[in-house]
Structure formats: structure tokens, C-alpha cells
DSSP file (Angstrom, degrees, kcal/mol; ACC not computed):
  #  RESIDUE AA STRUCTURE BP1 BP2  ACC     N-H-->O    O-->H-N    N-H-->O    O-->H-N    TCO  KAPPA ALPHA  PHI   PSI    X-CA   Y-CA   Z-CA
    1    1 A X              0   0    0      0, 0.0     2,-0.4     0, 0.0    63,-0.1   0.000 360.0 360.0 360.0 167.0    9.6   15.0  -11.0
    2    2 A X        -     0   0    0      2,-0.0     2,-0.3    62,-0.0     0, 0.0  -0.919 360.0-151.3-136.7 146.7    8.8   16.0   -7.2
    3    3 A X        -     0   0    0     -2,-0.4     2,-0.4     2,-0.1     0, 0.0  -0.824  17.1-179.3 -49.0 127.4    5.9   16.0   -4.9
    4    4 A X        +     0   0    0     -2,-0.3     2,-0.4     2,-0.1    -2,-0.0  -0.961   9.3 174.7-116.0 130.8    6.2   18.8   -2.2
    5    5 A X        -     0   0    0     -2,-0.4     2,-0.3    19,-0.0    -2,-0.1  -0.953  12.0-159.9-127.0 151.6    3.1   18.6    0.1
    6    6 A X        -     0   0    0     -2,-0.4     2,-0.2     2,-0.0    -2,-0.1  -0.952   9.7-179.9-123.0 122.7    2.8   20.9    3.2
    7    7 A X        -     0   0    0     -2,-0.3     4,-0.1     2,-0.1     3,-0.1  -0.543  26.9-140.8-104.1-171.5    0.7   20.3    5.9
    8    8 A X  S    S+     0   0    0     -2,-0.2     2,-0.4     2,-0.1    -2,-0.0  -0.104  80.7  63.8-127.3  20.6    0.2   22.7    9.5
    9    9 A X  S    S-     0   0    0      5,-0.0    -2,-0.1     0, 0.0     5,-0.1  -0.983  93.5 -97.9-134.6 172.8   -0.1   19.5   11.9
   10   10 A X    >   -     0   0    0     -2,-0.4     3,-0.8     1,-0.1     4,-0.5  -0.340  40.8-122.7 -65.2 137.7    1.7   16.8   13.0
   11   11 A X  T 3  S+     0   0    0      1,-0.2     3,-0.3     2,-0.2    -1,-0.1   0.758 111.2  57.9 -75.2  -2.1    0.7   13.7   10.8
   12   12 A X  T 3  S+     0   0    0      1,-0.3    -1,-0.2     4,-0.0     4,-0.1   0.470  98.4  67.9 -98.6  14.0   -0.5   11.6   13.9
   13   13 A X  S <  S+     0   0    0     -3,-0.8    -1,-0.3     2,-0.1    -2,-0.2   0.715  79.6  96.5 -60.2 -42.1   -2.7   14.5   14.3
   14   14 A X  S    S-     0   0    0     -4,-0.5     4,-0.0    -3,-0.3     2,-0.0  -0.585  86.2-108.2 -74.1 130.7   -4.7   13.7   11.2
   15   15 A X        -     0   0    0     -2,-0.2     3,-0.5     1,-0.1     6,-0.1  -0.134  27.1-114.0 -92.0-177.7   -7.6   12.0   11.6
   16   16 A X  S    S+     0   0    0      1,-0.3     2,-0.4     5,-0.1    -1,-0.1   0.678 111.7  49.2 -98.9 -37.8   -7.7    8.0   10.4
   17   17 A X  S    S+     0   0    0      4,-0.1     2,-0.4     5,-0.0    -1,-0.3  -0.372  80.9 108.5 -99.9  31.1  -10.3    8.6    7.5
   18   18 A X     >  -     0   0    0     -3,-0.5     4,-0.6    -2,-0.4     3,-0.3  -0.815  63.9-146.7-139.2 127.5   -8.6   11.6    5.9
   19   19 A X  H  > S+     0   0    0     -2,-0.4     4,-2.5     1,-0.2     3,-0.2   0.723  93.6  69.5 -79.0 -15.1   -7.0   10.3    2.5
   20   20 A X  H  > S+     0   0    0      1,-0.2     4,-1.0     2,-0.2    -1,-0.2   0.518  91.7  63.6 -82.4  -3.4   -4.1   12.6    2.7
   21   21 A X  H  4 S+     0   0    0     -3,-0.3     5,-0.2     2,-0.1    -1,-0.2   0.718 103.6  42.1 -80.7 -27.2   -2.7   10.5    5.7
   22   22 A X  H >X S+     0   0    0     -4,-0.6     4,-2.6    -3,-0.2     3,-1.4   0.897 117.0  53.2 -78.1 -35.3   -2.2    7.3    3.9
   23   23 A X  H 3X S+     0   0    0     -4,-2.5     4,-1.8     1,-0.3     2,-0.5   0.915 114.1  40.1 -47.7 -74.7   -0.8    9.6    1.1
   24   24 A X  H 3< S+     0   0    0     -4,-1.0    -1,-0.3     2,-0.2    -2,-0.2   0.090 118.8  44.8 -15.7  -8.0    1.5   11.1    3.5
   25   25 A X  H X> S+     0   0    0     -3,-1.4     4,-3.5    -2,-0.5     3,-0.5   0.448 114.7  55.3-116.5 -52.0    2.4    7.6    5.4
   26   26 A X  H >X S+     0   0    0     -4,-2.6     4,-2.3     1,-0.3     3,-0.8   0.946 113.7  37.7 -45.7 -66.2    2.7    6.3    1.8
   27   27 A X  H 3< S+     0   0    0     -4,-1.8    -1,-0.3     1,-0.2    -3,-0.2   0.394 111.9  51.9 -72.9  -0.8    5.2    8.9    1.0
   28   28 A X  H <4 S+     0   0    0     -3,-0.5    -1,-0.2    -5,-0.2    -2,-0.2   0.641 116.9  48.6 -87.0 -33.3    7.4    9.3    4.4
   29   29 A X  H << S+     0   0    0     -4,-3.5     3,-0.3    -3,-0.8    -2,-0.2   0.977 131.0  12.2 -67.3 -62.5    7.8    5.3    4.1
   30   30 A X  S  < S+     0   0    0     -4,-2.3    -1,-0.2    -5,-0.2    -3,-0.2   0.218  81.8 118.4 -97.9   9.2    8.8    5.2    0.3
   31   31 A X        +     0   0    0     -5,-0.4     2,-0.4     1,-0.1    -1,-0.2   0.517  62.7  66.3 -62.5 -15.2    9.5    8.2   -0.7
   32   32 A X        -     0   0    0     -3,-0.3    -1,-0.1    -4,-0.1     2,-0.1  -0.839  60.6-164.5 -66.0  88.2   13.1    7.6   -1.7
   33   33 A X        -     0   0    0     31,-0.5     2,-0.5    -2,-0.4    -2,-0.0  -0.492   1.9-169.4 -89.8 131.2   13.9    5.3   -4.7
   34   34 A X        -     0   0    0     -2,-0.1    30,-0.1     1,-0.1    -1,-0.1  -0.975  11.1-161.1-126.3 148.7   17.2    4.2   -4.9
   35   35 A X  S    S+     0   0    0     -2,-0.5    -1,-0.1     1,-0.3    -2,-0.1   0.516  89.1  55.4-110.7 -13.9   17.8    2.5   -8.2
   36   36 A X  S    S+     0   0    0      2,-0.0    -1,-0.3     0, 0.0     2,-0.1   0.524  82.2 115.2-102.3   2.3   21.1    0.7   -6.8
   37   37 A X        -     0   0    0      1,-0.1     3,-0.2     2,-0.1    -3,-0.0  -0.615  54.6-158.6 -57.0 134.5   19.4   -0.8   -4.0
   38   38 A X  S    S+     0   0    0      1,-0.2    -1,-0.1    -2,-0.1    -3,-0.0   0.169  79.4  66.0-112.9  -1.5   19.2   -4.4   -3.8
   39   39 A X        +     0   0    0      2,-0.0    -1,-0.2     0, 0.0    -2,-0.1  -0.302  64.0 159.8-121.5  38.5   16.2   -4.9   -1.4
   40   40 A X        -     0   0    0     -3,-0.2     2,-0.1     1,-0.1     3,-0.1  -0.173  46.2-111.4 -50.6 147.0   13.4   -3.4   -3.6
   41   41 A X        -     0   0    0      1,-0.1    -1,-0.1     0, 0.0    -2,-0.0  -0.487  43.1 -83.3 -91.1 177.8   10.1   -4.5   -2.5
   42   42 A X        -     0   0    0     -2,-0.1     2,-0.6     1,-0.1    -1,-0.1  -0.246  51.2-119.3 -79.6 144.2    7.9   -7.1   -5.0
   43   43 A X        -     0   0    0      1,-0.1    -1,-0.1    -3,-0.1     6,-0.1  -0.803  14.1-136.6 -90.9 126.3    6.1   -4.7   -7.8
   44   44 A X  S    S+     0   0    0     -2,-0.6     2,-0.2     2,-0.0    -1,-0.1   0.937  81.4   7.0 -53.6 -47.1    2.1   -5.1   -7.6
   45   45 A X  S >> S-     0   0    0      1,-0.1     4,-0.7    -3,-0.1     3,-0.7  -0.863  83.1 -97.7-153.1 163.7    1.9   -5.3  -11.2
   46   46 A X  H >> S+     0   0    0     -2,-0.2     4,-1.8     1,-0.2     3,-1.0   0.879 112.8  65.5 -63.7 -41.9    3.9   -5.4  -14.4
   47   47 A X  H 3> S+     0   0    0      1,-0.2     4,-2.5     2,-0.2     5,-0.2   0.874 107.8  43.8 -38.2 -38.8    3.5   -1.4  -14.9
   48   48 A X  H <> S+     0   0    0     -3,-0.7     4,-0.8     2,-0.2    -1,-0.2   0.891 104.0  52.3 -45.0 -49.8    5.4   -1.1  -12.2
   49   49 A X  H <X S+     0   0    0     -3,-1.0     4,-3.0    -4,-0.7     3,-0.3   0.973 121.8  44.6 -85.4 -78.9    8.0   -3.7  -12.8
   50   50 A X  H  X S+     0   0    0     -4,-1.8     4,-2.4     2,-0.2    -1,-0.2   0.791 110.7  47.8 -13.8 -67.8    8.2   -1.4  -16.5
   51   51 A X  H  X S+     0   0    0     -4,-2.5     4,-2.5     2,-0.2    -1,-0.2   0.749 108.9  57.4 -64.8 -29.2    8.1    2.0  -15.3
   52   52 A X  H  X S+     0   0    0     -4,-0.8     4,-1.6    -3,-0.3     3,-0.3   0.995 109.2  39.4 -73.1 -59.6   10.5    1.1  -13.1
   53   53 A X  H >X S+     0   0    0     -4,-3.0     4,-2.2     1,-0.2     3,-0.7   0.928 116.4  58.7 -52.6 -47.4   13.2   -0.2  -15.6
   54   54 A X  H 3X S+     0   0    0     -4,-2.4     4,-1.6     1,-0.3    -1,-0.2   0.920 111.6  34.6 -48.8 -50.9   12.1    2.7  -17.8
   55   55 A X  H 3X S+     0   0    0     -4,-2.5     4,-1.0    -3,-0.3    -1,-0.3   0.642 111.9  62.8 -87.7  -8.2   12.9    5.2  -15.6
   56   56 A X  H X< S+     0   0    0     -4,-1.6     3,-0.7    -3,-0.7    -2,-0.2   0.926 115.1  41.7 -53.9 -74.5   16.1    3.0  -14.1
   57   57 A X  H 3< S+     0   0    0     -4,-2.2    -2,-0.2    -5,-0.3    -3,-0.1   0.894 115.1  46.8 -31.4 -61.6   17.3    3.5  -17.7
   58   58 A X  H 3< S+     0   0    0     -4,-1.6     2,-0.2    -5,-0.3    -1,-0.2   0.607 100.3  68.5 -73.9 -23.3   16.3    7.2  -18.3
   59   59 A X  S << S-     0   0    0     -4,-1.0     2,-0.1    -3,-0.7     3,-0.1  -0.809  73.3-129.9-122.7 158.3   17.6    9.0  -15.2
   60   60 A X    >   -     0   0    0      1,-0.3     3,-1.2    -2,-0.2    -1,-0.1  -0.305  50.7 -90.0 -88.2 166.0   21.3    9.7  -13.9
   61   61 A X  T 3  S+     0   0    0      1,-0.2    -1,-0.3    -2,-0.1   -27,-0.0  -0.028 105.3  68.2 -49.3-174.9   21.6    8.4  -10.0
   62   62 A X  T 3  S+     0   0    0      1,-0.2    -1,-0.2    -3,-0.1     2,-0.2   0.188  73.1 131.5  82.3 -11.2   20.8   11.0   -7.0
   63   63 A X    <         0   0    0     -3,-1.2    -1,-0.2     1,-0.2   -28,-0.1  -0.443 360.0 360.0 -82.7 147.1   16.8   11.1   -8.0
   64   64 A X              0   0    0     -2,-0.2   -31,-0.5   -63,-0.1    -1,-0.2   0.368 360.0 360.0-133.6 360.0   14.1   10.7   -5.4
């Protein structure tokens, strides 16, 4: 699956109370997963920790 989002400004243009800038923040930080990486960050919760091995399983490399 993909997220495309388009915006018309620069994101430090967008003002600080705007939820679509932490999305946007969220998703420029993390927005790759690579599933051979060895420096994964901690999972908040066991769903994560799950979904992540599920989908580690289910998909061939190259997804982001």
C-alpha cells in the first residue's frame, strides 16, 4: 500500500497547529521501512511489534 500526499507549500510553511504537519514530519522521517535493517526503532505496542512480523513475512523486499 502507498500514501501519496501533495501539498502547495513548503512544509516549514505550515503553521504549528495544523495536523497535516506532524503527519507530514511523521512521514518524511519514517517513511521508508526497510525490513533488513538492523536499527529499527523500539515498537510502542505489541500490534506493532505483530504487524510488523506479519507484513516482514508477507511482502518480497523493495517495499516502502
Amino acid at each position: 500500500m502507498q500514501v501519496h500526499c501533495f501539498v502547495s507549500m513548503p512544509l516549514s510553511d505550515v503553521p504549528e497547529r495544523i495536523w497535516i504537519k506532524k503527519y507530514l514530519e511523521y512521514a518524511k522521517e519514517n517513511g521508508e521501512v526497510t525490513f533488513d535493517s538492523a536499527d529499527l526503532k523500539p515498537f510502542d505496542s505489541y500490534f506493532e511489534e505483530d504487524f510488523y512480523r506479519t507484513v516482514k513475512t508477507g511482502l518480497k523486499k523493495g517495499y516502502k
